[in-house]
VOBA-1610 file (N, C-alpha, C; in pm, whole numbers, padded with zeros to 5 digits, always signed):
BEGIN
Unk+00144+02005+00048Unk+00174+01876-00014Unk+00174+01767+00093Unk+00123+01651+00117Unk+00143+01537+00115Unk+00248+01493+00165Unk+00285+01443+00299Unk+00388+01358+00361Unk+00425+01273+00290Unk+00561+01187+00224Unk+00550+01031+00173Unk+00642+01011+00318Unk+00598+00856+00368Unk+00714+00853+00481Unk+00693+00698+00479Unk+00788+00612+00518Unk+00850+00534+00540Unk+00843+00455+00701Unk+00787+00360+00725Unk+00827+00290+00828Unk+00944+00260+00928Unk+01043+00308+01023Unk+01138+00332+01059Unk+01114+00251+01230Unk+01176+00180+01248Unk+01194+00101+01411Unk+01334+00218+01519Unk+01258+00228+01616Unk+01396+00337+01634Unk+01424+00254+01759Unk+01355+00160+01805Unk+01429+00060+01976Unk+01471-00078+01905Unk+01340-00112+01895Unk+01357-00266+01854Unk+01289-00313+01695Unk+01325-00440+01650Unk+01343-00433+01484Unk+01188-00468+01478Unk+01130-00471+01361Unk+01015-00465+01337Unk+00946-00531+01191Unk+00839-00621+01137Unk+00899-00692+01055Unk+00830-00617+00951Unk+00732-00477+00959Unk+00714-00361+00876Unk+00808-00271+00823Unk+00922-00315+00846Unk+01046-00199+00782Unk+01136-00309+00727Unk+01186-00237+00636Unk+01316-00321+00576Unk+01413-00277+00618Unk+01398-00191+00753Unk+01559-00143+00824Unk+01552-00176+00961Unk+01695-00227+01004Unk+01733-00259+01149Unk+01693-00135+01233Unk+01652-00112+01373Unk+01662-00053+01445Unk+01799+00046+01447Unk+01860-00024+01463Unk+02013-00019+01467Unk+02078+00074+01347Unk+02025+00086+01229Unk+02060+00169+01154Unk+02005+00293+01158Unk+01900+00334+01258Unk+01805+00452+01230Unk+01856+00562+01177Unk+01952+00609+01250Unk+02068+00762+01167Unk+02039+00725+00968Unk+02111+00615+00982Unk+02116+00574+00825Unk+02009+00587+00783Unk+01909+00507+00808Unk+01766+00487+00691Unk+01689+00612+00720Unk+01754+00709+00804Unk+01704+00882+00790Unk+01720+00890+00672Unk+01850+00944+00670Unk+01942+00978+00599Unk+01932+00883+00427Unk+01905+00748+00397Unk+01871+00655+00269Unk+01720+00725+00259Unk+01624+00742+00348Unk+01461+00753+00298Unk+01461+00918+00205Unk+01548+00992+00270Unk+01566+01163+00265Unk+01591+01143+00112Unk+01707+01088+00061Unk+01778+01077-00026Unk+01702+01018-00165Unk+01600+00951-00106Unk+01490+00876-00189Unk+01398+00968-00195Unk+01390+01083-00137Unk+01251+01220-00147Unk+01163+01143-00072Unk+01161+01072+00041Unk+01075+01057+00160Unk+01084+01210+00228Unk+00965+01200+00290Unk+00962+01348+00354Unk+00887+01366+00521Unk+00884+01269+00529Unk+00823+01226+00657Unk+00863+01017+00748Unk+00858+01066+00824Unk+00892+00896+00890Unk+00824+00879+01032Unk+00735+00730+00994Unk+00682+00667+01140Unk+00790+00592+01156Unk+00763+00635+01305Unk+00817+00599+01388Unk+00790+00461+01506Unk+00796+00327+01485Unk+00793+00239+01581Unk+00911+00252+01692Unk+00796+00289+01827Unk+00843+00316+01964Unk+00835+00218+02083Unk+00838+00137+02100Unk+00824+00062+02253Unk+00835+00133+02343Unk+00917+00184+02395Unk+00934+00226+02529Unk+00958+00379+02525Unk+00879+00479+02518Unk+00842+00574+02470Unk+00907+00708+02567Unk+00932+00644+02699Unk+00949+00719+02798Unk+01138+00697+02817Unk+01177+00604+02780Unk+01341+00621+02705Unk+01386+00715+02614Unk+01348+00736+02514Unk+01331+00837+02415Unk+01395+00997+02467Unk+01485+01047+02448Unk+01504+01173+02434Unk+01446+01269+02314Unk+01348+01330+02336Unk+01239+01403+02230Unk+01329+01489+02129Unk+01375+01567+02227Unk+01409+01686+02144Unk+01551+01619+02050Unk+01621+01527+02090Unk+01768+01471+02025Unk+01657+01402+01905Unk+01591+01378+01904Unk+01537+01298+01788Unk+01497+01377+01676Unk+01385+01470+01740Unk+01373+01614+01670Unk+01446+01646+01594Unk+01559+01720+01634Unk+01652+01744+01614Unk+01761+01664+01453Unk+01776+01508+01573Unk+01794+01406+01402Unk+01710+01403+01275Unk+01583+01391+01329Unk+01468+01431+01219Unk+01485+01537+01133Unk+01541+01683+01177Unk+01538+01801+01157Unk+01672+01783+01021Unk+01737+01770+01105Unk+01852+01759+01043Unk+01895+01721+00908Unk+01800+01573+00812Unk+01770+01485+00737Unk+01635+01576+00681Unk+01574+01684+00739Unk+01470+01718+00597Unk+01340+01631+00644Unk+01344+01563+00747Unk+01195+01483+00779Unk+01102+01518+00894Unk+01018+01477+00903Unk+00942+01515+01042Unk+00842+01352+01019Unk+00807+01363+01196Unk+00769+01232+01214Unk+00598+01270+01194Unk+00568+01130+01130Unk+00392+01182+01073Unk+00343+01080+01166Unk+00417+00949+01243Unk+00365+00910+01323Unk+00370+00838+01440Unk+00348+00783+01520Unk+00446+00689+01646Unk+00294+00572+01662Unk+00411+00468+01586Unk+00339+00351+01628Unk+00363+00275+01742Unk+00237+00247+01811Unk+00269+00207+01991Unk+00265+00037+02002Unk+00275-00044+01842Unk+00184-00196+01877Unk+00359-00287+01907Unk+00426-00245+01907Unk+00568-00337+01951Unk+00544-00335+02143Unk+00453-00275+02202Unk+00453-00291+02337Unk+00389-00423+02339Unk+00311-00440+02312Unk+00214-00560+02305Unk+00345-00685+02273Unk+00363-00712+02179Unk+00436-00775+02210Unk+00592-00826+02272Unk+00653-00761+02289Unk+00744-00698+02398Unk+00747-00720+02552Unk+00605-00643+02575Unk+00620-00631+02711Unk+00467-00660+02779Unk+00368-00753+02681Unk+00251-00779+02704Unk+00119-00641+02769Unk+00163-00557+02712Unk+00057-00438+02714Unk-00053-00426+02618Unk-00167-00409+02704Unk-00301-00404+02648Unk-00371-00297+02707Unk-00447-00241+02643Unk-00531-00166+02658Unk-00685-00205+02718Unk-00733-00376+02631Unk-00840-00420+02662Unk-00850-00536+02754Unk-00700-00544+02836Unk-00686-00685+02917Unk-00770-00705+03031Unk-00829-00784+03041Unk-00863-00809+03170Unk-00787-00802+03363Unk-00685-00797+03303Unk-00590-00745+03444Unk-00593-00627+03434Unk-00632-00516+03546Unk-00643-00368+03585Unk-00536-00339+03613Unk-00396-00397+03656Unk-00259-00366+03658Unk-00194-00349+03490Unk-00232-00404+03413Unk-00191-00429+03236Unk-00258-00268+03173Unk-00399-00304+03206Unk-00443-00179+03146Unk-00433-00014+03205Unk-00358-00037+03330Unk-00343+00088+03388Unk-00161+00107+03325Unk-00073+00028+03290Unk+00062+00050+03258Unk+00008+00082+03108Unk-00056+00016+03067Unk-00094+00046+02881Unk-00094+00181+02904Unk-00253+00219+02976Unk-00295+00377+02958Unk-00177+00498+02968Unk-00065+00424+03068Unk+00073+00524+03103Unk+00135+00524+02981Unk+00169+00405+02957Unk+00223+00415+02843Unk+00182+00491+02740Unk+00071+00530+02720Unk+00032+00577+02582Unk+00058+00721+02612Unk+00009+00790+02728Unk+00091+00887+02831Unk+00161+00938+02756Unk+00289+00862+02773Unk+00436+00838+02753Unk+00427+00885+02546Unk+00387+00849+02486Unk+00382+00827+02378Unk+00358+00965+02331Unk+00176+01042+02393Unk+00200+01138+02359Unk+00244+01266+02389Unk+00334+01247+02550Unk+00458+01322+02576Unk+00551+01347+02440Unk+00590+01211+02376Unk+00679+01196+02311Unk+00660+01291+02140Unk+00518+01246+02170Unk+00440+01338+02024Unk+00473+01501+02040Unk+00447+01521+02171Unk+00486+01726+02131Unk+00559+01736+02147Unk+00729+01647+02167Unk+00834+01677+02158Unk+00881+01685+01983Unk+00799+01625+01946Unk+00812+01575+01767Unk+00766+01651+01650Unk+00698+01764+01709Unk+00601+01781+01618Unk+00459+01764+01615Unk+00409+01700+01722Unk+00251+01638+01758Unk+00205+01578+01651Unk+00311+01410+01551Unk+00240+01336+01494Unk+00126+01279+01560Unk+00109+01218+01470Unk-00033+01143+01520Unk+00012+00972+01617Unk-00041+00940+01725Unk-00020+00819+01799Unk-00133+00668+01785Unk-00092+00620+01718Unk-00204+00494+01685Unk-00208+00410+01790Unk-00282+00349+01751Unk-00385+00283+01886Unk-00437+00168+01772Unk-00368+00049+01766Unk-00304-00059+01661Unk-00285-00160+01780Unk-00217-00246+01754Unk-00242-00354+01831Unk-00197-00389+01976Unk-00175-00236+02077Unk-00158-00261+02204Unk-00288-00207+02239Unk-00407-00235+02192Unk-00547-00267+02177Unk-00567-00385+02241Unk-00466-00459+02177Unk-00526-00665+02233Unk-00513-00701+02090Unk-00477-00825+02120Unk-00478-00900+01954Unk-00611-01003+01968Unk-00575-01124+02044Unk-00672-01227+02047Unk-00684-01312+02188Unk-00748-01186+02230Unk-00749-01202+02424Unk-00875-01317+02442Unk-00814-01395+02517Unk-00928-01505+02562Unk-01063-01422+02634Unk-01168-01442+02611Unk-01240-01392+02702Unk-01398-01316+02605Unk-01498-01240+02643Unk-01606-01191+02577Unk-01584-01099+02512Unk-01596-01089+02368Unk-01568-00969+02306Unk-01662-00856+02389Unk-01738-00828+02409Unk-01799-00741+02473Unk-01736-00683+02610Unk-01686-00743+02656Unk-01603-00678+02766Unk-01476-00662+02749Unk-01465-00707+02612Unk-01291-00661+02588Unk-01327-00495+02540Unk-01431-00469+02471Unk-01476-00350+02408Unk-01481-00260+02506Unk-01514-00290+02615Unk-01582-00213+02731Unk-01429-00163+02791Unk-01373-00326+02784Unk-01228-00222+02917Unk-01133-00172+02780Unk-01121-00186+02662Unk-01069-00089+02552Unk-01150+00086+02559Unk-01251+00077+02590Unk-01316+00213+02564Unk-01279+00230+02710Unk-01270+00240+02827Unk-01237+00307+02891Unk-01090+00306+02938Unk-01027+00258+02891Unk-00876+00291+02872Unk-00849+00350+02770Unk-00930+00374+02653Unk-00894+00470+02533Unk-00927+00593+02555Unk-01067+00597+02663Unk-01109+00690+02677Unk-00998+00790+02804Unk-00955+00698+02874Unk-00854+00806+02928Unk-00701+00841+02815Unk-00722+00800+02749Unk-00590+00793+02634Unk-00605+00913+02581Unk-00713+00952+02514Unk-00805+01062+02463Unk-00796+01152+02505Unk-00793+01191+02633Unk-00836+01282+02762Unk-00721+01351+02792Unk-00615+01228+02783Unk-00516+01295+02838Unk-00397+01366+02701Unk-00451+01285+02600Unk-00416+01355+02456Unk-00444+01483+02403Unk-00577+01493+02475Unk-00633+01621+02407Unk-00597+01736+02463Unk-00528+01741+02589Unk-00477+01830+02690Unk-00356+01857+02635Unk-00299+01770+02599Unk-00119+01785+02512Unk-00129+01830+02361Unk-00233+01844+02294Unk-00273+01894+02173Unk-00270+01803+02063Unk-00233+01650+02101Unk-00213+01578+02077Unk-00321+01450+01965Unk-00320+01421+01873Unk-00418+01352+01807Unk-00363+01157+01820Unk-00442+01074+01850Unk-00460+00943+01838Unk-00553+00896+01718Unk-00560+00832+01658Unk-00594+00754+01566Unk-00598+00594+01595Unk-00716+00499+01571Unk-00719+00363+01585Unk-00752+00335+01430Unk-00630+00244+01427Unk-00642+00110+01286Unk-00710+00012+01311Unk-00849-00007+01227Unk-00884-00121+01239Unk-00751-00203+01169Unk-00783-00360+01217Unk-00697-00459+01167Unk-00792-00582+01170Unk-00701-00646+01032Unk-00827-00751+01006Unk-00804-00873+01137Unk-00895-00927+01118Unk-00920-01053+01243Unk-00861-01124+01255Unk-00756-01159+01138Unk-00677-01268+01171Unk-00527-01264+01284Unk-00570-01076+01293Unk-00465-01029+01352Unk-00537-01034+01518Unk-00647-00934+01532Unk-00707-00919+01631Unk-00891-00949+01643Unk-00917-00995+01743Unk-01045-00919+01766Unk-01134-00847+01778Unk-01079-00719+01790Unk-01119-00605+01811Unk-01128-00523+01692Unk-01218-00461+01620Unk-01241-00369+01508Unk-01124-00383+01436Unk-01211-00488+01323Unk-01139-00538+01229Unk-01186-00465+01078Unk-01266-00346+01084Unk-01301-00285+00944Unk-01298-00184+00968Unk-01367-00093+00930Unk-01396+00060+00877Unk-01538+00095+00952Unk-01560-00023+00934Unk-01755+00014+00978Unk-01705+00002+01141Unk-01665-00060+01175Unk-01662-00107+01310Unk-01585-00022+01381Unk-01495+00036+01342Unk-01426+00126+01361Unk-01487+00261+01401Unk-01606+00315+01325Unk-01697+00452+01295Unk-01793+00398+01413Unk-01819+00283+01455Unk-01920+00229+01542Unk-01852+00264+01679Unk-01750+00234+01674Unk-01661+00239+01820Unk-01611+00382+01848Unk-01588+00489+01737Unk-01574+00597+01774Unk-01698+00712+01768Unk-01854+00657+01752Unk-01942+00692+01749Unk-01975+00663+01953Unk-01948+00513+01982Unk-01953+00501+02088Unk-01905+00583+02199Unk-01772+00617+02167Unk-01674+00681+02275Unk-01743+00850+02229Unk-01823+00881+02148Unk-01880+01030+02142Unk-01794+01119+02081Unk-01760+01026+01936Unk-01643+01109+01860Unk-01574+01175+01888Unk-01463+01183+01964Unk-01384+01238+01984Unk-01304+01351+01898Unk-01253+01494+01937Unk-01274+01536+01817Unk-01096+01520+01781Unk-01000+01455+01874Unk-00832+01423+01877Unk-00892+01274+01841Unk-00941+01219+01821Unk-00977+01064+01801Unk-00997+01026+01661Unk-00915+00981+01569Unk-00933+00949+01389Unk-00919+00790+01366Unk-00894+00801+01233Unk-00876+00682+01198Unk-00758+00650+01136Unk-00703+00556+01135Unk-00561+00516+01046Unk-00627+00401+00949Unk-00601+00462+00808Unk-00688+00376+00718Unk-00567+00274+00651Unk-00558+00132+00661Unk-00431+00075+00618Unk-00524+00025+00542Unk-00434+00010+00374Unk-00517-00053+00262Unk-00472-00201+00273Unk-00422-00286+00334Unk-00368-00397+00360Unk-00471-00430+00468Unk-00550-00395+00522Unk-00650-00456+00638Unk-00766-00388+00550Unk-00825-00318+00493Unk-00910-00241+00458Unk-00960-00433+00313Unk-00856-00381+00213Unk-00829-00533+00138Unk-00889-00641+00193Unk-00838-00642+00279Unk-00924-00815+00381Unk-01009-00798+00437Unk-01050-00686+00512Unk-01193-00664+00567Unk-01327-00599+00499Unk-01321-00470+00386Unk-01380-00396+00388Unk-01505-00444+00249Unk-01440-00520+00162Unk-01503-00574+00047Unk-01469-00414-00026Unk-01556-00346-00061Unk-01567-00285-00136Unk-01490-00152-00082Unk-01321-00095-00101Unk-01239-00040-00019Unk-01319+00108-00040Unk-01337+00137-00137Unk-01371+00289-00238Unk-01499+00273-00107Unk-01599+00251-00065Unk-01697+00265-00035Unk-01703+00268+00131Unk-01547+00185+00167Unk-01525+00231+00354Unk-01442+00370+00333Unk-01369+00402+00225Unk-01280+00494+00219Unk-01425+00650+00264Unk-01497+00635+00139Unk-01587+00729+00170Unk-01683+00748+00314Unk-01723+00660+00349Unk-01790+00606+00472Unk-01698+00706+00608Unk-01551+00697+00556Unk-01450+00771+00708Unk-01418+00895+00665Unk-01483+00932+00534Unk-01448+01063+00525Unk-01456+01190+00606Unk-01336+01238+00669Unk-01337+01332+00773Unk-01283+01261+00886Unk-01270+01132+00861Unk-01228+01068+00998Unk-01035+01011+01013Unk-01051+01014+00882Unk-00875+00909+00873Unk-00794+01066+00848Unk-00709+00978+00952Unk-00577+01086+00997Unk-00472+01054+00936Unk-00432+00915+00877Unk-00346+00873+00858Unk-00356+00772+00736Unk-00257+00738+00627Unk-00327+00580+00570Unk-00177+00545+00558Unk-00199+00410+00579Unk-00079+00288+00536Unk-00121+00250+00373Unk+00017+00272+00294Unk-00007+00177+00159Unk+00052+00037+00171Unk+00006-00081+00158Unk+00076-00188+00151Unk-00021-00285+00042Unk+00031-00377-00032Unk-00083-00420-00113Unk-00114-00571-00036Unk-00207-00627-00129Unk-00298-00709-00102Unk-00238-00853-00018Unk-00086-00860-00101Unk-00003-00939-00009Unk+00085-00874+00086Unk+00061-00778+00121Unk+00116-00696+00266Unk+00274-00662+00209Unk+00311-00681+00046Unk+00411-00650-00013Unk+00384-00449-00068Unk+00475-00402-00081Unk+00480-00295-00218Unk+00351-00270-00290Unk+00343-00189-00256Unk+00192-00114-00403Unk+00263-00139-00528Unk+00193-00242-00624Unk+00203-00296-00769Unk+00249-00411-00736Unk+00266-00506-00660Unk+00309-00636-00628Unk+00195-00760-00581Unk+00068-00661-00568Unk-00049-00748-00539Unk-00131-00694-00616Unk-00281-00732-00551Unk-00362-00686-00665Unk-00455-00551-00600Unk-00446-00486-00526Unk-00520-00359-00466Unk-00502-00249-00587Unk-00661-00196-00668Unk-00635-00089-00733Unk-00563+00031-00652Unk-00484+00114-00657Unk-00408+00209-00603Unk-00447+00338-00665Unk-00487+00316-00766Unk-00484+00442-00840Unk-00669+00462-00752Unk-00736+00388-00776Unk-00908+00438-00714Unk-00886+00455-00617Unk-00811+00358-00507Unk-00799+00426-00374Unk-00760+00516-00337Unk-00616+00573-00389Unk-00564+00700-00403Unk-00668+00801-00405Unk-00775+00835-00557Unk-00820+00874-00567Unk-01012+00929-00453Unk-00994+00801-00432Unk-01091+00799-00346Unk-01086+00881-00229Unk-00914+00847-00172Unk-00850+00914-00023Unk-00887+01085-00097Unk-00845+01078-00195Unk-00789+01230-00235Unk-00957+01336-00221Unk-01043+01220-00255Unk-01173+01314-00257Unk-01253+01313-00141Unk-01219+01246-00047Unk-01252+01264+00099Unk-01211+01444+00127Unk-01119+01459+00120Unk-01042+01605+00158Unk-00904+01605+00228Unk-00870+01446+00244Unk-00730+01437+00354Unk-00625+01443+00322Unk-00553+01536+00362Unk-00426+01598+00377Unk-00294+01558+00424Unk-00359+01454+00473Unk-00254+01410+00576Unk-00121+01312+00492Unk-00059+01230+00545Unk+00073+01159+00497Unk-00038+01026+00475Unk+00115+00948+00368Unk+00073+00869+00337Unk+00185+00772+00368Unk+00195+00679+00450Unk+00307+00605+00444Unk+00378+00432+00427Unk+00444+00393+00354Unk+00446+00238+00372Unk+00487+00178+00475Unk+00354+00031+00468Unk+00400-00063+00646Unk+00373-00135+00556Unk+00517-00205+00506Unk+00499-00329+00459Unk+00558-00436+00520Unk+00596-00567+00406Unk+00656-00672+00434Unk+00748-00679+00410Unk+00889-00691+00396Unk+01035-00731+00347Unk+01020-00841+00206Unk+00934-00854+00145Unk+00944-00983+00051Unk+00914-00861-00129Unk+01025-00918-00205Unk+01085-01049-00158Unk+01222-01053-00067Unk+01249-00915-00024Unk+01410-00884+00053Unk+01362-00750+00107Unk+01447-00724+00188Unk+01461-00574+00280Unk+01501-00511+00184Unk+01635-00553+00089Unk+01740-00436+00035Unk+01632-00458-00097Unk+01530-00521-00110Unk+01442-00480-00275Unk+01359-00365-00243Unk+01296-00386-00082Unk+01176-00299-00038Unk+01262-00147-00021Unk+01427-00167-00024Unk+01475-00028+00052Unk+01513+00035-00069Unk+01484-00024-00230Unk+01557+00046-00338Unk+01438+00027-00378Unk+01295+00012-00415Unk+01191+00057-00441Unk+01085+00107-00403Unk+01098+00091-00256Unk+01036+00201-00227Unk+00956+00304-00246Unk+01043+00429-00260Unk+00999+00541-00297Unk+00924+00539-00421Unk+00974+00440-00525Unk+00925+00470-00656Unk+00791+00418-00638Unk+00753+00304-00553Unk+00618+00228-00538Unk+00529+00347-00471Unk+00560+00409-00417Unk+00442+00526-00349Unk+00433+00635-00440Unk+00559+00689-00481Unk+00524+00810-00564Unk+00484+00772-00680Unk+00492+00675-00699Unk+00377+00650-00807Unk+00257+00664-00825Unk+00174+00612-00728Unk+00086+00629-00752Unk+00033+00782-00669Unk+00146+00877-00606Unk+00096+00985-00614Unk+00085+01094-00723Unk+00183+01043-00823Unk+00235+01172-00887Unk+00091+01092-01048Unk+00061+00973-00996Unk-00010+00954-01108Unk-00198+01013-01108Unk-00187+01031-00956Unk-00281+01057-00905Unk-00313+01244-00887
//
């Protein structure tokens, strides 16, 4: 069966969860209670982290982590992957290190590679591509040794520069020589704004997405915008992927609306599916 999991900040707050950092024990313990069965995890500082105590909390609550999102470094602590300073992109590459240390203490979720990528770096897209692929490419390398899987989200442009679709995405991991720890994180909230026709990038990554975000068209709750859910669902489902499915949304119209509907907005459209 199918992960459902929940967005969870475990350092610093995050504006994809409707829970404080600060509550993490709790919104274990509220997501569990809601039949969540899995939780990403937003990490900054990855190498703070005691693995196994988390484990452990995870364990405890009935959950396991499906993923560790790395893009709160970026803004935080100005880490990039595609920066033009060789001091930035050599702390990024540690960092990610760090991350999937943190992954086989967990379970070996999956580690995205989301927006401590670069958002909207001054400079040639072409050489932002260049110093991203070879800082991903040691990301990769040193992932695949830890048993470890990474995944990159495209994100639409208004966020970043860098592989903002599905296509572009299959282009860039065609580049790096498909990696076989290297997937995709398919978010239907960037897919919506970039892809035009979602059913038709969905198929296009089939075999490739490790992961998908549900969020709808206004980056609110699935049924609050206008993204069919039920075709996409369906679409994910006939690719062959197995994997979790989890919400990165927005707080609107409140945290405490997103933290009492929730569950019902995802299993919906699984159990309809």
């Amino acid at each position: 069966m199918n992960k459902i999991s929940q967005t969870l900040p475990y350092q610093y707050d995050t504006v994809f969860s409707p829970f404080r950092a600060k509550e993490f024990a709790y919104a274990l313990e509220y997501i569990a209670l809601q039949g969540f069965t899995g939780v990403e995890i937003a990490v900054a500082h990855p190498g703070q982290v005691d693995g196994s105590k988390l484990y452990n909390l995870l364990e405890s609550f009935g959950l396991s982590a499906t993923t560790l999102s790395t893009g709160q470094a970026y803004d935080l602590d100005g880490l990039c992957l595609s920066s033009f300073d060789e001091e930035i992109r050599k702390r990024s590459v540690e960092l990610m290190a760090e991350h999937v240390d943190l992954s086989a203490c967990l379970g070996y979720p999956c580690v995205t590679v989301g927006l401590i990528r670069g958002k909207l770096e001054k400079g040639d897209k072409r050489n932002l591509l260049e110093n991203l692929k070879t800082s991903l490419m040691k990301c990769v390398e040193y992932a695949f040794k830890h048993g470890v899987t990474l995944q990159l989200e495209p994100i639409c442009r208004a966020e970043t520069l860098l592989i903002n679709n599905i296509s572009e995405a299959l282009t860039f991991l065609n580049v790096l020589g498909n990696p076989e720890n290297l997937g995709i994180l398919y978010d239907t909230y960037h897919s919506w704004y970039e892809d035009g026709v979602m059913t038709d990038a969905i198929k296009a990554a089939a075999g490739k997405i490790t992961n998908v975000h549900f969020a709808d068209s206004n980056r609110g709750l699935p049924g609050t915008g206008t993204i069919n859910f039920g075709e996409v669902y369906e679409a994910i489902k006939n690719t062959g992927y197995k994997g979790a499915y989890a919400l990165e949304t927005l707080s609107i119209p409140s945290a405490d609306h997103v933290k009492i509907h929730s569950a019902v907005s995802i299993m919906s459209i699984i159990n309809a599916g």
